[in-house]
C-alpha positions, 0 to 999 in steps of 0.5 A, spaced: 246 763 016 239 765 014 236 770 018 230 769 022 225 774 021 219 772 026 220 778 030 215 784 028 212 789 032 205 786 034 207 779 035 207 777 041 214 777 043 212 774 050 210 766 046 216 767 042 221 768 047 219 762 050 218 758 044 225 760 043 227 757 049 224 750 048 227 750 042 234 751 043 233 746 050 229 741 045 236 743 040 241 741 046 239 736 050 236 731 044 242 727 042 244 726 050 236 724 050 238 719 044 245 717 047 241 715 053 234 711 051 230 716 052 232 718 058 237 723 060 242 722 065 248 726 066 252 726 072 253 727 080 247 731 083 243 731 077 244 721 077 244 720 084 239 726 087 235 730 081 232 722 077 231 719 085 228 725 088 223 726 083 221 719 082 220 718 090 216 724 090 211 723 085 209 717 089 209 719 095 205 724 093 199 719 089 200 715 095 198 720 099 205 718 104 206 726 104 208 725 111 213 721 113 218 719 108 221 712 111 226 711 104 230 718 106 235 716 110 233 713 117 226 717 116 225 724 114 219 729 114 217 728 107 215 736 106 221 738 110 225 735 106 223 736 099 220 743 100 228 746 097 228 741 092 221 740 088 215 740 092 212 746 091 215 748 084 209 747 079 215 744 075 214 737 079 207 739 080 206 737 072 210 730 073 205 728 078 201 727 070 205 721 070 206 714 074 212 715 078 216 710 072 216 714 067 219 720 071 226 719 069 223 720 062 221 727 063 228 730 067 230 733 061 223 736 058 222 739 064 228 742 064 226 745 056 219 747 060 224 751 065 230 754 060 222 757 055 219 759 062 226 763 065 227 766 056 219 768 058 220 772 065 227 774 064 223 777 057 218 781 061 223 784 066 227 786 060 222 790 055 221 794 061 228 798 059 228 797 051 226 800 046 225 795 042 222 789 045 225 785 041 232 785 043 229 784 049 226 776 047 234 776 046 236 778 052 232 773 054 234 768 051 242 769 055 238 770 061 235 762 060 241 760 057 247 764 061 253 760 064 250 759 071 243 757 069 248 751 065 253 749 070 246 749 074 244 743 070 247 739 075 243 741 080 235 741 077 232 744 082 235 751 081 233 752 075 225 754 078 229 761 082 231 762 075 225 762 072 222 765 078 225 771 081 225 776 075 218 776 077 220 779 083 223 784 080 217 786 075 213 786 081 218 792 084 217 795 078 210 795 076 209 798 083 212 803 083 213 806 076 205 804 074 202 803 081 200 797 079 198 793 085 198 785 088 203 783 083 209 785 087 206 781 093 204 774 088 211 775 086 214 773 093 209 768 094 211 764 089 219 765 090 218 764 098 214 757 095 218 755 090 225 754 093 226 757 101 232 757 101 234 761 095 228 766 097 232 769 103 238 770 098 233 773 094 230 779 099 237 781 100 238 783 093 231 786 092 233 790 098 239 792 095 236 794 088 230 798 091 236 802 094 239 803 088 234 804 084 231 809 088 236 814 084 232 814 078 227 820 077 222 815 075 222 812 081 217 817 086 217 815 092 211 817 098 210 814 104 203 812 102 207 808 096 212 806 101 207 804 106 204 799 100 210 796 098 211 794 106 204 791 106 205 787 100 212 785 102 208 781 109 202 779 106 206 776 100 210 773 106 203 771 108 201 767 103 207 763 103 207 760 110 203 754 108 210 752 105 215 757 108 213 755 115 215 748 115 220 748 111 224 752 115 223 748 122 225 742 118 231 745 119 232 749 124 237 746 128 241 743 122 248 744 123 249 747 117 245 753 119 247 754 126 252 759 129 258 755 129 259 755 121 258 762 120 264 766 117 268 769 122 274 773 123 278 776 117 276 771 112 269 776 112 274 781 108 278 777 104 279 770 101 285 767 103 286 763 097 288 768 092 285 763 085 278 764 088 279 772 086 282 770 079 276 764 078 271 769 079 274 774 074 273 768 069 267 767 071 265 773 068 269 773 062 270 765 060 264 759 059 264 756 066 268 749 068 262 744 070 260 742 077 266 738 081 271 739 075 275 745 077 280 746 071 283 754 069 283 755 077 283 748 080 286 750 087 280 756 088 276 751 091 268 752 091 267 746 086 260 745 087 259 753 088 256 755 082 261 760 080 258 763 073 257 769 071 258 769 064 254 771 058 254 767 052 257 769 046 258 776 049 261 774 055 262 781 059 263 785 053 256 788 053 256 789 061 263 793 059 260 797 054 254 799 059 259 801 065 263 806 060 257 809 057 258 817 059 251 817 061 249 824 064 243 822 069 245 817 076 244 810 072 242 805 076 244 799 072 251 802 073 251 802 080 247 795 081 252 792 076 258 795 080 255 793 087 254 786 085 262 785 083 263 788 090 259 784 093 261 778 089 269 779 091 267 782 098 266 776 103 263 778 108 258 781 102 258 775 098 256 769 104 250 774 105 247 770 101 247 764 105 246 769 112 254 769 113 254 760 113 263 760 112 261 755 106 263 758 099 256 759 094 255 764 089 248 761 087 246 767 088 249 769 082 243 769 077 240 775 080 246 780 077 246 775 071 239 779 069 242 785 070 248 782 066 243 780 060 239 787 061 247 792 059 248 787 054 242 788 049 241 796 052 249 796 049 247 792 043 241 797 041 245 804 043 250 802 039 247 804 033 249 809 029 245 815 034 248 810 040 252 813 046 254 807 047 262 804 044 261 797 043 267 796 039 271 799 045 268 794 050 269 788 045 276 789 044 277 790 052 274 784 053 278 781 048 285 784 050 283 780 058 280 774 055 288 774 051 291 775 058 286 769 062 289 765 056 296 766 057 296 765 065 293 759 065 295 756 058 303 758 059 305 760 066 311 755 067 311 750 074 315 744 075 312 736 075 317 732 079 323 734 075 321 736 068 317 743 066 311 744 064 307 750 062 300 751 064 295 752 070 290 748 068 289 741 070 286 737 065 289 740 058 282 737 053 277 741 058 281 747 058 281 747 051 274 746 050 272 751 055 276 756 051 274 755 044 266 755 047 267 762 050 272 764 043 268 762 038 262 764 041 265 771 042 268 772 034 262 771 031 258 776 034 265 781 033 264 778 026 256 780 026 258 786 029 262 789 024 259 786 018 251 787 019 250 792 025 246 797 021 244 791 016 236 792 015 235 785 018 240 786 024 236 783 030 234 777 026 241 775 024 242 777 033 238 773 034 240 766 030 246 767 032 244 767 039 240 761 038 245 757 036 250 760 040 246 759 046 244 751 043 252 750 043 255 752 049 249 749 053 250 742 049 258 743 049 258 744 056 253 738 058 258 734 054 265 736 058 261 733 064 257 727 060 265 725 057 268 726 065 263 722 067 261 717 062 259 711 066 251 711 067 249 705 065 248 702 073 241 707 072 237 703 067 241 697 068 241 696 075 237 703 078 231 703 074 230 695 073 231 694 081 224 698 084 220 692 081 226 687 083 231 688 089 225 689 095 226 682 100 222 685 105 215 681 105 208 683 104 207 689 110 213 687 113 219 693 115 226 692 115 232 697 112 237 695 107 245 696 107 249 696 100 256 696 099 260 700 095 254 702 091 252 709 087 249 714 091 241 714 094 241 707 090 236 704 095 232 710 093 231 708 086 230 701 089 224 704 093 227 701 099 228 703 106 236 704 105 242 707 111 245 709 105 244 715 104 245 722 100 240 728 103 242 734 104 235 736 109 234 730 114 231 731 121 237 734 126 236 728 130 240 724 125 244 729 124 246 729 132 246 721 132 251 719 127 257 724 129 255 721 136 257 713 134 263 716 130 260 716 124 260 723 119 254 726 117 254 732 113 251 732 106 250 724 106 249 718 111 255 712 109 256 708 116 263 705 115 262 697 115 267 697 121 260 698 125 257 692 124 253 692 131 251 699 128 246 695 123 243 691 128 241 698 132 238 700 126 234 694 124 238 693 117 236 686 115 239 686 108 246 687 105 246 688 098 254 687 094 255 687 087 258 679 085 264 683 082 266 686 089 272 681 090 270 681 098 264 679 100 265 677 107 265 685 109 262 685 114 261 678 120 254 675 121 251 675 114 248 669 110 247 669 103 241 669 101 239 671 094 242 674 088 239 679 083 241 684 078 248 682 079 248 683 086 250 678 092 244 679 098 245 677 104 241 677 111 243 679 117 243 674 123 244 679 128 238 683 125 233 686 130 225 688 129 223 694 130 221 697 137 225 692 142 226 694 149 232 694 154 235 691 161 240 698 162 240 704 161 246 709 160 247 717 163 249 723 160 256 722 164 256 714 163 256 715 155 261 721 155 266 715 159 264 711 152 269 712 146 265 714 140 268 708 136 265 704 141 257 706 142 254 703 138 257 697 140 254 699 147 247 701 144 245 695 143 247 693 152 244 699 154 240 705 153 242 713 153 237 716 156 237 723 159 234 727 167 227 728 164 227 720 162 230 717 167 226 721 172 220 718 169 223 712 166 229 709 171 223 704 174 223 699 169 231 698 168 237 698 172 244 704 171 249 700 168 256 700 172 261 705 170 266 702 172 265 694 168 260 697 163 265 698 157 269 691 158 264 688 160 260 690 154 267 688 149 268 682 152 262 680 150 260 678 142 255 683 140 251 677 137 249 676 145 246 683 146 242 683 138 240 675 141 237 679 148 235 685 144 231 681 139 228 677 144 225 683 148 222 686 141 214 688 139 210 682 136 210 686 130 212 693 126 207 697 121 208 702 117 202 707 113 201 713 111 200 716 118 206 714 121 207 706 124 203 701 129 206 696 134 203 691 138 207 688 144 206 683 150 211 684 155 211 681 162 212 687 165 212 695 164 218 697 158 220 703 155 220 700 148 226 703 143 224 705 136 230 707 131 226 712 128 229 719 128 226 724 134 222 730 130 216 734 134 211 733 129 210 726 132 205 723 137 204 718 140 198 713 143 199 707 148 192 703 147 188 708 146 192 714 152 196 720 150 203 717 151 209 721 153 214 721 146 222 720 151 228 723 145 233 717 146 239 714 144 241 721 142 236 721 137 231 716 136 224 716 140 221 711 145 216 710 149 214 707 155 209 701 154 205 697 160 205 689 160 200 685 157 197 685 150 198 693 147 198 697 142 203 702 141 201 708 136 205 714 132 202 719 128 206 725 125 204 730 121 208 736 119 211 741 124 208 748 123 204 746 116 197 747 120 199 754 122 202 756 116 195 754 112 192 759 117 196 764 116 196 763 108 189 764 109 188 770 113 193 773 109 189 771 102 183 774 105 188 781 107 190 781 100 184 781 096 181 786 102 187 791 101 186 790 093 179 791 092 177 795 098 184 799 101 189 801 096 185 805 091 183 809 097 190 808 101 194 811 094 188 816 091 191 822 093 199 819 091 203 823 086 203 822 079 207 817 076 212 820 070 209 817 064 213 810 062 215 812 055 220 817 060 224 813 062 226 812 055 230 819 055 232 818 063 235 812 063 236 811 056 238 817 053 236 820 047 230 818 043 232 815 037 231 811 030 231 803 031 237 800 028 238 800 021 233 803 019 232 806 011 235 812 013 240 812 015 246 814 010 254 812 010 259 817 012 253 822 014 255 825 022 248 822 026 250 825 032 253 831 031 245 832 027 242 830 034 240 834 039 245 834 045 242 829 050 241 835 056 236 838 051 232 832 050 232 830 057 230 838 059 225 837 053 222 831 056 221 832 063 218 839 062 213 836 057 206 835 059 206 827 063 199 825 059 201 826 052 204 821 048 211 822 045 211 822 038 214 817 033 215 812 037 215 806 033 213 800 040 211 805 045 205 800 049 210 794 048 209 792 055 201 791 053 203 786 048 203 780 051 
């Protein structure tokens, strides 16, 4: 292989290192991009969530519908819900350059976008603690290309945490060690803004790296410097609360949060399944198995986990080597290293991350990986001929526990009915493919190593090797998931085509839809108000109804076709069923209507508009009589109010009889009451940007009942009054309305996003304060900072000449002519801080870029 021989002093390595990240993305994802028609699709999460939710987004946002979102589920915040997907990365911010057609094409250049932006900042944290910054653009490229940022494709949102968080980092360090001021406090903001949830995780490693890194003599702490990073922390918070605020009330209350899912009792010390220890260890040491297709381990669970942690090429060699290097002063990167293997095995450590939630994650996985990144380049550029550190020690160790990985799981004999089969594994060709990834990789750089560590052009040659290993695993590993999951043609056959094609509501009309048996989130990709849905972040009043009506809600809302009157309730208009579906009649009360894209569509005879109103009402101990199979049935005869609207509401409507309601209400076609219902509904339902409109001419007083989810960031007006929102049928709104002629009015606008602007104002304003008027008088009086060029001898021993440099000569003892590492150490602290060290070849690299 011809050496690539772009990296020289002077250059900047920043560009390079990203432009090497697009490119090997660029390298990887192109024939997936040909195969597809331009697109590129994979499977899972990435079809069904990433493609959808972009093209949904880009919309609502040029249409201005930044509010309330009516094709997410039953309704959903829009900023609420896709503030931990995408809406305020820059990524998608770019996407809004092209019409929301044409945001499928752009999945994968983004993903090129992020894979340069992460090898950029994974870059900038790393040439921090190398002598060469060049093996830094290397280590970025790891970092970019690592096991977890692979396996993550899946899920597209995380790659903006990977790119983001190395930038906290930077921020900490430039802090503390150049007195550098701002940055630490923009960091956060950025991280707090691009992904909430993520970012919480986040403040407990940084918490936790401060600890330790504490232990380096670099690191001089004062209370003033203290103090400052303290009001850098809450300002950065500060300036985020315009999307941190009202991404976490969106889901304050989601039952995935909530204190009855947290981990408890002895799973807080130890994992009951003992496969998990061992998934975690190849994890480490092994290309990972892809999302959903648990293979080495597949009782371990955590299939959508993010278990990886592996390095290509040099899987945990570099971080062994770094582990047993005899260092002579506290070594930070040491204990990180250590503390985050404990923490990864301890559960109770582990789930930290997800504030104790009893799920299983390890997404924050990608925090230690830098810190991977950063042993693995310090052990390729101390192993030298002048190095203390051993790598072919560490390569043969890791070679020794990858033989016994192999062994277990492709030879360990169990029974299959009656014959006897060798292996753990459960599909034979991935675990073959997996291995021969991490093997291949793992051989070439022992082979480079061997042949061409003290070679002139060794960093080059490093570095084309880690691009076309990185260029192979990633396009390898998308190929294990493509070829488990090769059936994606329903996206530009079906998906893409029906925005324009499969909307049977009329011009201003509003009416949901209900697909059988369809792909996940197809309604979204159809743009239209769809039951069926796959979201994770949607108001808690769904969450609270559907478990209510015996209808499970976790990450995705799929009503069983058994609760046909549950359709009515919810205003559901149109069923669409694929011609091929071999039974059509899934449901009574529908009529066929239309046919397109190889769909069946039918229309709902027992249909309901928006906004009807009841003769009944139920209390909180007559719906507890009610089993759950049968609410909804019941939903449609009477309405489920509480005290506070039954004390204000109870004039307009009759309680039902306990003891006949349920019989009465069963003895009865439900086709009756949606008739009843229909006949009692608003003169007509539109929906806008703001919220939606009603009109009714009622003969009488009514309480009018809207199957939109309950959230506190609506209001409402009845002719002009401020009217009193009542939270009904468990999750929906209701208003009461006089009679005669009326306009009934809802408005939303985002829970806490007008505070959070506030603050994030005010918190600007403090920043640029404390800046240009307090820190430099705040810190004046601090202790002198050790020089940077110090930390090359306290963290990373002895000052040395660059790898294959001309003079070096075989078989002489370099390092019994060095001087002992102590002497170097005591020399370099005793000297004068203000002067330069000498014969250093890059000593201002941090300028360069």
């Amino acid at each position: 292989m011809k050496p690539l021989r772009s990296l020289r002093p002077g250059r900047n390595l920043g560009l390079q290192a990203f432009l090497l990240g697009v490119f090997v993305a660029f390298a990887a994802f192109l024939p997936y991009i040909i195969y597809d028609k331009g697109l590129f699709l994979y499977y899972g999460d990435f079809n069904v969530q990433q493609i959808p939710f972009y093209q949904l987004a880009n919309e609502a946002v040029r249409t201005g519908n930044i509010w309330w979102n009516w094709n997410t589920d039953l309704g959903a915040n829009f900023i609420g819900s896709y503030s931990f997907y995408l809406l305020f990365s820059p990524f998608f911010w770019l996407s809004l350059l092209v019409p929301p057609a044409f945001t499928p094409y752009l999945m994968a250049p983004l993903l090129m976008l992020k894979s340069g932006c992460a090898s950029l900042t994974a870059y900038l944290y790393l040439k921090r603690f190398v002598r060469d910054p060049e093996y830094a653009v290397i280590g970025g490229l790891l970092y970019a290309f690592s096991g977890f940022s692979v396996y993550n494709i899946f899920f597209n949102h995380f790659h903006e945490v990977i790119v983001f968080f190395p930038l906290l980092l930077i921020g900490l360090e430039e802090a503390m060690t150049e007195g550098k001021r701002g940055r630490f406090a923009l960091a956060i903001t950025v991280n707090a803004m691009v992904n909430y949830w993520f970012f919480i995780g986040e403040v407990f490693f940084v918490a936790f790296y401060f600890l330790v890194r504490f232990t380096d003599p670099k690191w001089r702490l004062s209370v003033r410097k203290f103090l400052s990073l303290a009001v850098e922390a809450v300002l950065g918070m500060g300036l985020a609360m315009v999307a941190f605020l009202p991404s976490v009330l969106a889901v304050m209350g989601n039952p995935r949060t909530t204190a009855d899912n947290l981990l408890l009792g002895p799973s807080l010390w130890y994992y009951s399944n003992p496969q998990r220890y061992l998934g975690i260890l190849q994890s480490i040491f092994f290309a990972p198995d892809m999302p959903a297709l648990n293979n080495w381990f597949p009782d371990r669970g955590a299939t959508w986990s993010s278990l990886s942690a592996y390095i290509p090429m040099f899987s945990a060699a570099g971080v062994i080597a770094w582990l047993r290097r005899k260092s002579p002063k506290k070594d930070w990167l040491k204990r990180m290293l250590i503390l985050s293997f404990i923490m990864a095995m301890v559960p109770m450590l582990n789930h930290l991350f997800v504030l104790e939630n009893y799920s299983y994650y390890t997404r924050w996985f990608y925090m230690p990986v830098l810190l991977m990144c950063l042993a693995t380049v310090k052990a390729i550029e101390e192993s030298g001929p002048y190095g203390s550190v051993d790598l072919a020690a560490a390569m043969r160790i890791t070679a020794l526990v990858m033989a016994l990985f192999l062994v277990m799981v492709g030879l360990t004999p169990k029974k299959s009915g009656d014959e006897w089969v060798f292996g753990m594994y459960q599909h034979l060709g991935r675990f073959l493919a997996t291995a021969g990834i991490t093997l291949a990789g793992f051989l070439a750089v022992a082979l480079l190593l061997r042949t061409s560590r003290n070679h002139p052009h060794f960093k080059e040659r490093l570095l084309s090797m880690t691009m076309v290993g990185c260029f192979l695993f990633t396009t390898c590993a998308m190929l294990i998931g493509k070829a488990t999951y090769p059936n994606n043609q329903w996206i530009y056959e079906v998906g893409l085509p029906g925005r324009d094609q499969m909307n049977m509501n009329e011009e201003g009309e509003f009416a949901r839809s209900d697909i059988y048996n369809g792909n996940d989130n197809l309604g979204m990709y159809w743009n239209i108000p769809n039951i069926q849905a796959f979201h994770s972040v949607v108001p808690v009043s769904i969450m609270e109804f559907y478990p209510e009506v015996d209808v499970k809600r976790d990450v995705s809302s799929k009503p069983d076709v058994k609760y046909p009157e549950l359709r009515s309730l919810l205003s559901v208009r149109w069923l669409y069923i694929k011609e091929t579906e071999p039974e059509q009649d899934v449901m009574p009360g529908y009529t066929l209507v239309d046919q397109r894209l190889g769909y069946n569509i039918y229309q709902n005879d027992n249909f309901i508009p928006m906004g009807f109103a009841y003769d009944y009402y139920m209390d909180e101990d007559d719906w507890e009589e009610i089993p759950k199979e049968y609410r909804s049935r019941c939903l449609l005869r009477a309405i489920y109010l509480d005290g506070g609207a039954i004390r204000r509401n109870s004039d307009l409507m009759t309680q039902v009889d306990e003891d006949t309601f349920l019989r009465d209400v069963l003895n009865e076609d439900f086709s009756y009451d949606a008739a009843r219902r229909s006949s009692m509904a608003c003169d007509d339902f539109t929906i806008d940007r703001d919220g939606f409109t009603a009109h009714s001419s009622f003969d009488q007083d009514r309480l009018v009942f809207f199957s939109v989810p309950y959230d506190e960031g609506w209001s409402a007006t009845v002719n002009g009054k401020t009217a009193i929102i009542e939270q009904v049928n468990v999750g929906f709104m209701a208003v009461r309305v006089p009679a005669g002629d009326a306009e009934i009015r809802f408005v939303y606008r985002t829970p806490g996003l007008a505070l959070g602007a506030v603050i994030s104002v005010i918190s600007l304003l403090a920043l640029l304060c404390y800046l240009f008027f307090l820190a430099p008088r705040f810190l004046a009086e601090a202790p002198a900072l050790i020089p940077d060029q110090l930390e090359q001898v306290a963290f990373g021993g002895p000052l040395e000449q660059e790898s294959g440099e001309a003079d070096y000569q075989p078989g002489q003892d370099h390092e019994a002519s060095m001087p002992p590492l102590e002497e170097l150490s005591q020399e370099a602290a005793q000297s004068d801080p203000d002067e330069e060290l000498s014969g250093q070849e890059d000593v201002s690299h941090k300028e360069q870029d």
